[in-house]
Each structure stands twice: as structure tokens, then as C-alpha cells.
C-alpha positions as CSV (number, residue, x, y, z in Angstrom):
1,X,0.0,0.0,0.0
2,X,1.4,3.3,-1.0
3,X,-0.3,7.0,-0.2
4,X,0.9,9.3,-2.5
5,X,0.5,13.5,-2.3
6,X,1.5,15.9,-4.9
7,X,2.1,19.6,-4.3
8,X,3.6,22.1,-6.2
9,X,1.5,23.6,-8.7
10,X,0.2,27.3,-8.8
11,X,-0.6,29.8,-11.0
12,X,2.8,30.5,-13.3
13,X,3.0,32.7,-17.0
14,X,3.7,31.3,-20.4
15,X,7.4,30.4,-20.6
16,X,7.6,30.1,-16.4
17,X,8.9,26.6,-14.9
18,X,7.5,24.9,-11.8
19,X,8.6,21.8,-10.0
20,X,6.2,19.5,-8.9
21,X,6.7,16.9,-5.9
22,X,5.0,13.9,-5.2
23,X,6.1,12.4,-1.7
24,X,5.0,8.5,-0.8
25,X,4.8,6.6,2.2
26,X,3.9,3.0,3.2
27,X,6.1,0.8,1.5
28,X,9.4,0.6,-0.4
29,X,9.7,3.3,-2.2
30,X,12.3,2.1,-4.5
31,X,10.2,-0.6,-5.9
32,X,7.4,1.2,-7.3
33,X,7.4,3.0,-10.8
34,X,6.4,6.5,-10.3
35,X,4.5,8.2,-13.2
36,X,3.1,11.8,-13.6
37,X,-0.8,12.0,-15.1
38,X,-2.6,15.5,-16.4
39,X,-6.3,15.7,-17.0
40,X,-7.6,19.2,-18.2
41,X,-11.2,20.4,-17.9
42,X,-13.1,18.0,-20.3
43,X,-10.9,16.0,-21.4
44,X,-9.4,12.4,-20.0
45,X,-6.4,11.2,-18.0
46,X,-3.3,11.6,-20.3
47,X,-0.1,10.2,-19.7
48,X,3.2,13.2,-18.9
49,X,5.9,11.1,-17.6
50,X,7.6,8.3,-15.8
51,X,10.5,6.9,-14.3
52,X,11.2,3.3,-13.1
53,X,13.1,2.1,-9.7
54,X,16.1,1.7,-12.1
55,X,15.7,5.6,-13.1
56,X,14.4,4.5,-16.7
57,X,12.2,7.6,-17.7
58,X,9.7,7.8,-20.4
59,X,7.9,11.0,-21.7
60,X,4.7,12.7,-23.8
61,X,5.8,13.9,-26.9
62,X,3.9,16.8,-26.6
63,X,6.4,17.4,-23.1
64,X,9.8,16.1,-24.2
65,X,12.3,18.9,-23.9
66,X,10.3,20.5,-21.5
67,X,9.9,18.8,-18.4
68,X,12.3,16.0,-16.4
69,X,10.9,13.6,-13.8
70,X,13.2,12.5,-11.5
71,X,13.4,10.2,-8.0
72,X,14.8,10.7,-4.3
73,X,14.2,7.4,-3.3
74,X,16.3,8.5,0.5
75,X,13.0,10.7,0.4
76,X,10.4,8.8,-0.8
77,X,9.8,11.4,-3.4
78,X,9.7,11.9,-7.2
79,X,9.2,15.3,-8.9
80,X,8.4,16.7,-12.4
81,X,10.4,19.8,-13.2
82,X,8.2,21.5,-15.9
83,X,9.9,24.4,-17.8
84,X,9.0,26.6,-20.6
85,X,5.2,26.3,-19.6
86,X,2.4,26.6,-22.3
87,X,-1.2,27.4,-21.7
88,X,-1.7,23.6,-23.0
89,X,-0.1,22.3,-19.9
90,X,-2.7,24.0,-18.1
91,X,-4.2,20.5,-15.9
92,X,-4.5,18.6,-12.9
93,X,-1.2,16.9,-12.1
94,X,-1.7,13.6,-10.4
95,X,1.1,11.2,-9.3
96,X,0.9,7.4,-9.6
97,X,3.0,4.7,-8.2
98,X,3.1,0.9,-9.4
99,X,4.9,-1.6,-8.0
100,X,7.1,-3.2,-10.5
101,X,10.4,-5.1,-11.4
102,X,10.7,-4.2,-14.7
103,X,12.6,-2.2,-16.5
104,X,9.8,-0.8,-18.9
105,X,8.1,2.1,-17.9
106,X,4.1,2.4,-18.4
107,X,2.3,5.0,-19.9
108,X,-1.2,3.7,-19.2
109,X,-3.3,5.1,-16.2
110,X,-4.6,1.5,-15.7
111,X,-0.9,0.1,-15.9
112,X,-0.6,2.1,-12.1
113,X,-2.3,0.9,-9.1
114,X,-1.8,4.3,-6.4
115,X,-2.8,7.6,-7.0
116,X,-2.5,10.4,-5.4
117,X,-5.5,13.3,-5.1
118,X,-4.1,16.1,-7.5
119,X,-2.3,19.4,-7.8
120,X,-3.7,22.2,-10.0
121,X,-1.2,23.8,-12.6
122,X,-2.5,27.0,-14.1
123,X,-0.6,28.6,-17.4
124,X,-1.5,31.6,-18.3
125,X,-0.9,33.9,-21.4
């Protein structure tokens, strides 16, 4: 079992970055795949990022470039580093954990089995 909460996001400009955390407790951290979710008004659960316990990463295409996800495993915590923001990237962030020992990373909100509630990330132009 693994209890995941994001925090980081806030209000930013076009071009602005913004790091978003995502800290977890309850199990062994390093174990679990960690993977970054956005869902805009309307629309569905889309995947942004992932890494693996093996720091494998995976990204969006419409984010490569832009943003980094990275791991603290010493702090149970894994973070998305978002720069040059667009009004597109405008979403809930949620955070996701699987437990896993492979070294592919998924990209499919049913592939991950903990979620965390959500942290609002507001572009504006």
C-alpha cells in the first residue's frame, strides 16, 4: 500500500517553470514506478511522464524537452520539473505509483495501481 501527495502547482505565465513533488509513504519506495498524469477540464487522464526504480524515464511527446521527472528514493519522493510552460499544460497533475520489477516504464493510467489526489497547474498567457 502506498499513499501518494502531490504539491507544487500554482498559477505560473507562459514560458515560467515549476517543479512539482509527489512524496509516498507506506512501502518501499524504490520498488514502485512512479508516473506523472494531467487531465484538463473535459478531457481524459493523459499520460506526462515516468521513471522506473532503475531511473528508466519515459515522456509525452507533446512534453519532451520541456519537463524532467526525476526520484529521491532517500525521500520517498519523485518530482516533475516542468519548464517553458504553455497554456496547454494547463491541468490537474496527479502522481501514480506501481509496484514493478521491470525495466519498462508504463504509460497507461490502468498500468498504475496508487494515485495520489491532485495538484492544480494554471498557465497563463
Amino acid at each position: 500500500q502506498v499513499r501518494l501527495v502531490a504539491s507544487g502547482g500554482g498559477l505560473v505565465q507562459t514560458g515560467d517553470s515549476l517543479r512539482l513533488s509527489c512524496a509516498a509513504s507506506g512501502d518501499t519506495f524504490s520498488m514502485y514506478h512512479m508516473g506523472w498524469f494531467r487531465q484538463a477540464p473535459g478531457k481524459g487522464r493523459d499520460f506526462v511522464a515516468a521513471i522506473s526504480g532503475n531511473d528508466r524515464t519515459a515522456y509525452a511527446d507533446s512534453v519532451k524537452g520541456r519537463f524532467t521527472v526525476s526520484r529521491d528514493d532517500a525521500r520517498n519522493t519523485v518530482y516533475l520539473q516542468m519548464n517553458s510552460l504553455k497554456a496547454e499544460d494547463t491541468a490537474v497533475y496527479y502522481c501514480a505509483a506501481r509496484w514493478s520489477r521491470s525495466t519498462m516504464v508504463a504509460t497507461t493510467t490502468t498500468s498504475y495501481n496508487y494515485w495520489g489526489p491532485g495538484t492544480q497547474v494554471t498557465v497563463s498567457s
